[in-house]
C-alpha positions as CSV (number, residue, x, y, z in Angstrom):
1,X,15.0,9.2,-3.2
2,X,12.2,10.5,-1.1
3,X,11.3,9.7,2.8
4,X,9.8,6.5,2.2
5,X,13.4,5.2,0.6
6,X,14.2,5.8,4.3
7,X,12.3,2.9,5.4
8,X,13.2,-0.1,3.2
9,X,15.5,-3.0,3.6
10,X,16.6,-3.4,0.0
11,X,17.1,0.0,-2.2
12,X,18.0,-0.7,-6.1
13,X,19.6,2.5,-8.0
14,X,19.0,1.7,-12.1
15,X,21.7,3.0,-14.4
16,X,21.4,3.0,-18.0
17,X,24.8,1.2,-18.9
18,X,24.1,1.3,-22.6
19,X,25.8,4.5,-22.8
20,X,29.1,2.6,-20.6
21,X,30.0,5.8,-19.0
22,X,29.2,7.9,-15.5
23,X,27.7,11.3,-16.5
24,X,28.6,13.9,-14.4
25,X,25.6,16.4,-13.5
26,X,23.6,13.6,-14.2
27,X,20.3,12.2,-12.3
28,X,22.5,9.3,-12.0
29,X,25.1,11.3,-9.8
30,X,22.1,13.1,-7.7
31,X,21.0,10.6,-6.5
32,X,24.2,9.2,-5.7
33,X,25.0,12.0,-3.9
34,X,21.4,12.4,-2.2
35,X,22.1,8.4,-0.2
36,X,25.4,9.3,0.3
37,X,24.8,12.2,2.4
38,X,21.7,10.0,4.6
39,X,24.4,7.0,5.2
40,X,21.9,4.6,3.0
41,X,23.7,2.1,1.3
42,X,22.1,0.6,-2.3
43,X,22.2,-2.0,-4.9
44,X,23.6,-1.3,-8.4
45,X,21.3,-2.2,-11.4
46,X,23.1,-1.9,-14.6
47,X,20.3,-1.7,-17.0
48,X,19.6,-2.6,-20.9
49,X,22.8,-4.5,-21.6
50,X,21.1,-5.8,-24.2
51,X,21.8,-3.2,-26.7
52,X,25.3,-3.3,-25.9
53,X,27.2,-5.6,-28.8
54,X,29.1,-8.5,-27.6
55,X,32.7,-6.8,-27.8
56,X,32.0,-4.1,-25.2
57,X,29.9,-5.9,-22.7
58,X,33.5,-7.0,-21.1
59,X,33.5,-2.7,-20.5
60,X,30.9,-3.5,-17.8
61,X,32.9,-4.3,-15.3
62,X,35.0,-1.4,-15.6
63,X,31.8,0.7,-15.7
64,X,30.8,-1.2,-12.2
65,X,34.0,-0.3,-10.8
66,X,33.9,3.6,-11.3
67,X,30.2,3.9,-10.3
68,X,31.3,2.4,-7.2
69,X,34.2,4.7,-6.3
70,X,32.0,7.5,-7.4
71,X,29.6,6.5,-5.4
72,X,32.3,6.8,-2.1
73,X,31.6,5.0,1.5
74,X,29.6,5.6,4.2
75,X,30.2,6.1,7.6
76,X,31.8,2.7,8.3
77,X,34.2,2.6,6.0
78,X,31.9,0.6,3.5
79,X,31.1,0.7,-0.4
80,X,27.8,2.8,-0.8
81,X,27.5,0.1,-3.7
82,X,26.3,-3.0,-2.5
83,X,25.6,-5.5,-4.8
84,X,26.2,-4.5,-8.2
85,X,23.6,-6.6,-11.3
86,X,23.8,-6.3,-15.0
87,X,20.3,-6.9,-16.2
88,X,18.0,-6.6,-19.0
89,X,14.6,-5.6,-17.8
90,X,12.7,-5.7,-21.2
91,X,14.2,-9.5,-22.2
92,X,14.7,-10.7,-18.7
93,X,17.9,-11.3,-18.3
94,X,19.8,-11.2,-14.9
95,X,16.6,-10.4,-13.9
96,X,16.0,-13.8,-11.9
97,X,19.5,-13.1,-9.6
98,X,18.4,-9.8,-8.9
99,X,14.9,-11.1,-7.4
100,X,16.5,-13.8,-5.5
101,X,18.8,-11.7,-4.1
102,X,16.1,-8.9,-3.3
103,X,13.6,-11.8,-1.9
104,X,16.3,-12.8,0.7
105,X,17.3,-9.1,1.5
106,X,13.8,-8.7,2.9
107,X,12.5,-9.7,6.5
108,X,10.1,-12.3,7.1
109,X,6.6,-10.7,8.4
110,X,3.0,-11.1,8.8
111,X,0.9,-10.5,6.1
112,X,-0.4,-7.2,6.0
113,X,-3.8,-7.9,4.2
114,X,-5.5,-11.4,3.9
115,X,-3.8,-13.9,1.6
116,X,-6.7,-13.9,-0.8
117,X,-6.8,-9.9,-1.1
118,X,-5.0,-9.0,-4.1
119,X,-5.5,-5.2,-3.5
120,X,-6.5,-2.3,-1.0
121,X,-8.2,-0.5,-2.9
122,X,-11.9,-0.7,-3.1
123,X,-13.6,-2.9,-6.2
124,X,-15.7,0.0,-7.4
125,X,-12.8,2.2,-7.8
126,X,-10.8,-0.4,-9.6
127,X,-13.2,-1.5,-12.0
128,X,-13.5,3.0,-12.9
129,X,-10.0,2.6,-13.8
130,X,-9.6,0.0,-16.5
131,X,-12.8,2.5,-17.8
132,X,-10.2,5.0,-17.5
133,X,-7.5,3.2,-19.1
134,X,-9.7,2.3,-22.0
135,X,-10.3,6.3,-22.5
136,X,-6.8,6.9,-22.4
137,X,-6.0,4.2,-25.1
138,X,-8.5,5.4,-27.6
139,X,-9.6,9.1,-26.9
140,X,-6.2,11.4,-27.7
141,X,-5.1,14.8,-26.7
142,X,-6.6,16.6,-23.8
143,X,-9.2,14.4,-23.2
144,X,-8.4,11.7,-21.2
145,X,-6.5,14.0,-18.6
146,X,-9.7,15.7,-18.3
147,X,-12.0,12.7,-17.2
148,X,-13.0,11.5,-14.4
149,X,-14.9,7.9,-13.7
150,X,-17.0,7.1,-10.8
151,X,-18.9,3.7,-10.6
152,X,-22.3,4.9,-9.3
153,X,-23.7,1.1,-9.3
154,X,-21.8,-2.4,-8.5
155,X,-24.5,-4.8,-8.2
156,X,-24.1,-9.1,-7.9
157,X,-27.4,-10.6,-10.0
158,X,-28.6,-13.4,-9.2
159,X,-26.8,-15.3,-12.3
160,X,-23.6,-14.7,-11.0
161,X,-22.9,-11.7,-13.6
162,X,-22.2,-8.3,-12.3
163,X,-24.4,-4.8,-13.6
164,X,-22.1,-2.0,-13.0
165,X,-22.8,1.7,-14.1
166,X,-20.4,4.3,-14.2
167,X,-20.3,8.3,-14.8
168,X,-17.4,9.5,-17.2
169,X,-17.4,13.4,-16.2
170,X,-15.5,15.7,-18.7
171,X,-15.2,19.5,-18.7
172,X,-16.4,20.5,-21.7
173,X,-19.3,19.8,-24.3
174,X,-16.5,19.1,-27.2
175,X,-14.9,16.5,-24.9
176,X,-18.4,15.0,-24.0
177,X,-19.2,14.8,-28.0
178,X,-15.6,13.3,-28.5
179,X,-16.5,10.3,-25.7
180,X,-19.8,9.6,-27.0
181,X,-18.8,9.2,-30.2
182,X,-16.5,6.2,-28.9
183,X,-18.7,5.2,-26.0
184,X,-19.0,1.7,-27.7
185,X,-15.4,1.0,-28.4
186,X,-15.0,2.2,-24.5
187,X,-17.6,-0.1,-23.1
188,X,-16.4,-3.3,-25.4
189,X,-13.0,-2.7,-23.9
190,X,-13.2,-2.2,-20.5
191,X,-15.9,-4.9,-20.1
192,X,-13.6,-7.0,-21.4
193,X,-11.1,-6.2,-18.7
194,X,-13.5,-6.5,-16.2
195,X,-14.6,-9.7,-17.2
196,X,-10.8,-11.2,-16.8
197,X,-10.5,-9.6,-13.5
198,X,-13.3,-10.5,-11.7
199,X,-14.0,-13.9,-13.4
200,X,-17.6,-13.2,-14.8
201,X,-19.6,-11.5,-16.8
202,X,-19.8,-7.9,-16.4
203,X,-23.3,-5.7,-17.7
204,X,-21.7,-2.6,-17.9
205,X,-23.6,0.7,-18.4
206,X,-21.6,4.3,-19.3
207,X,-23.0,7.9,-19.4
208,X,-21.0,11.1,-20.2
209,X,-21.6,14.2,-18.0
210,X,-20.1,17.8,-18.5
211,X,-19.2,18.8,-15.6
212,X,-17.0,21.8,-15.9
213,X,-14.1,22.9,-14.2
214,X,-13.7,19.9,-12.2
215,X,-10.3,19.2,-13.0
216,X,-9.9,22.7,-11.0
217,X,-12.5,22.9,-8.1
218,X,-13.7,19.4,-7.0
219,X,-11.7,18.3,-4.3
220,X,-13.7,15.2,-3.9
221,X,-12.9,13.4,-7.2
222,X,-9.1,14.4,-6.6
223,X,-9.6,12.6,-2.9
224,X,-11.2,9.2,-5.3
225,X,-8.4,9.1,-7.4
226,X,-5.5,8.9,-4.6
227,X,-4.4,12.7,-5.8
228,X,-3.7,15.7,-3.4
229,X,-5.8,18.8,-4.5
230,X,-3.9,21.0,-2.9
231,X,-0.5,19.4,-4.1
């Protein structure tokens, strides 16, 4: 748990309970021990009981009970564990208890952004990354940790469609061949994604550049993509 665990009103640890046992040494017990020492009581979320057979589900509750004394008090006495939930994440269930208990842990506020706005971050630099998806869905190896799209154009036409052209920069000349070689498949894929999103039809233009060494000296496209250079 990091600083901005600090700050929220509902915390949720996940526990694998598949393996209906607490591993000492584990992650599970760092982090245990990590909101234990800064007083911050959490929620319990016994995960992928579905691939537990019927007869040992009823070992659940047993499992529940040592987390929680494991998992000790805090300064007032109380049950670091909060609310305990046995859930399956990948075929829902419990899942629907756990939100409505989450939705009315949280405060009522003002909305931070309009009600319309689905995101913060800027069109352009959405619509580079389902370019970016589609190059890490069909390029393989190094490759698509080594490119970097910037959409150079977004324009509305007057028919309602969209024209947007992007760069795909790469490091090297054998990466730029790779790319080009798929450039059709990456277009016909991301379009697509871009067309669902923004509701209408998307003219969408790609060139490859080498630029290399970018991955190690540009700054800039780090500062794009959200990422710390210097981290």
């Amino acid at each position: 748990p990091g600083r901005t665990g600090r700050r929220v009103e509902a915390l949720v640890h996940p526990v694998a309970a598949e393996l209906l046992r607490f591993r000492k040494n584990s992650n599970e017990e760092l982090i245990m021990t990590r909101l234990q020492e800064r007083n911050q009581r959490y929620n319990l979320i016994l995960n992928k009981v579905d691939q537990l057979r019927d007869d040992r589900k009823t070992l659940l509750l047993p499992l529940a009970e040592e987390l929680r004394r494991c998992a000790g008090a805090n300064s007032e006495g109380l049950s670091m564990v909060n609310k305990v939930f046995a859930v399956s994440a990948s075929a829902g269930k419990g899942m629907e208890a756990m939100r409505n208990f989450l939705r009315d842990s949280l405060p009522q506020g003002e909305w931070l952004y309009p009600i319309d706005q689905i995101s913060n971050v800027p069109v352009r630099n959405i619509m580079a990354e389902f370019t970016r998806e589609a190059i890490f869905l069909r390029a393989h190896e190094e490759v698509p940790y080594c490119s970097y799209v910037e959409t150079e154009t977004y324009k509305q036409q007057p028919d309602g469609a969209v024209r947007i052209e992007q760069t795909i920069y790469v490091e090297t000349e054998g990466q730029k061949k790779i790319l080009v070689g798929m450039i059709k498949d990456l277009g016909t894929k991301s379009r697509s994604e871009m067309k669902k999103f923004l509701g209408c039809n998307v003219h969408l233009f790609l060139k490859i550049k080498n630029s290399k060494g970018w991955t190690e000296t540009n700054s800039n496209m780090y500062e794009r993509l959200g990422l710390d250079f210097n981290a």
